[in-house]
N, C-alpha and C positions, 0 to 999 in steps of 0.2 A: 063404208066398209071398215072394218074394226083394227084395228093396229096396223093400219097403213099396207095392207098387205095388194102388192101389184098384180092384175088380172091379165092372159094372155088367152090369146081367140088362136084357134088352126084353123086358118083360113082354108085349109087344102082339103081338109076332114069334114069340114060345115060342125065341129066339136062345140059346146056351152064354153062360156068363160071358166078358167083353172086358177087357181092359187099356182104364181111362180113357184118354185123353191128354192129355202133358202139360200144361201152359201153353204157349202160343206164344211168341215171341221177336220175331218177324219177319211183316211185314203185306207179302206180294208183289201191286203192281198197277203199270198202268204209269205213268206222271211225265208225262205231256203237256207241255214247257217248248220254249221258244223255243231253237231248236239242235240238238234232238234228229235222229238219224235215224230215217227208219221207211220203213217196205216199206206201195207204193199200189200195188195190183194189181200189175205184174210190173215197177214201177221203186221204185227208191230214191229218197225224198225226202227234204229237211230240213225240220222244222217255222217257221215263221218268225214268230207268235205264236199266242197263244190267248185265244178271247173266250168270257165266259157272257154266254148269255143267253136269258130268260127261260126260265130253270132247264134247261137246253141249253148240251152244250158244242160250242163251234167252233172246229177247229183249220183254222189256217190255211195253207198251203204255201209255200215261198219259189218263188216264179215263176208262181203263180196268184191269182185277181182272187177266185174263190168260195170259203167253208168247205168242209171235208171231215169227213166225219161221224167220230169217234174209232173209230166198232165197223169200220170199211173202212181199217183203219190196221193193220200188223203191228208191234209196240213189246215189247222183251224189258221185262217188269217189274221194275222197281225195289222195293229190298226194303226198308222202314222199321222201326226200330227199336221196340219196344211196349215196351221198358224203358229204364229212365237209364241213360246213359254216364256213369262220371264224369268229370268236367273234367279235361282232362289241361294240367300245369301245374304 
């Protein structure tokens, strides 16, 4: 097999052998921050903060008084890094 690449069987499925995958690099979700844009139903918002609470998150909108729940929010995710950078310097 060609670059070393490790084969795994599902035993459970009776499946062909799969190429593992790799290690990831990169953790895509979205950033809830103060500033952000996001899509609320069919307008454009900006975020204006964000509160937890009691293990609940509350994004807040800039021009409104209530929370808005994050899963009724449209937000492109932001990609984090699962490895070191090294310091540039």
């Amino acid at each position: 097999m060609a670059g070393g690449e490790a084969l795994t069987r599902d035993s459970q499925r009776k499946e062909p052998l799969i190429p593992m995958e790799t290690a990831a690099t990169h953790y895509y979700m979205p950033h809830y921050k103060a500033g952000a844009s996001v899509r609320w139903g069919q307008r454009d918002e900006t975020i204006s903060h964000v509160v937890v609470r009691r293990y609940a998150l509350a994004v807040y909108l800039v021009g409104h008084d209530a929370p808005v729940m994050p899963e009724s929010l449209q937000l492109a995710p932001t990609a984090f890094r699962l490895t070191r950078a090294p310091e540039a310097g």
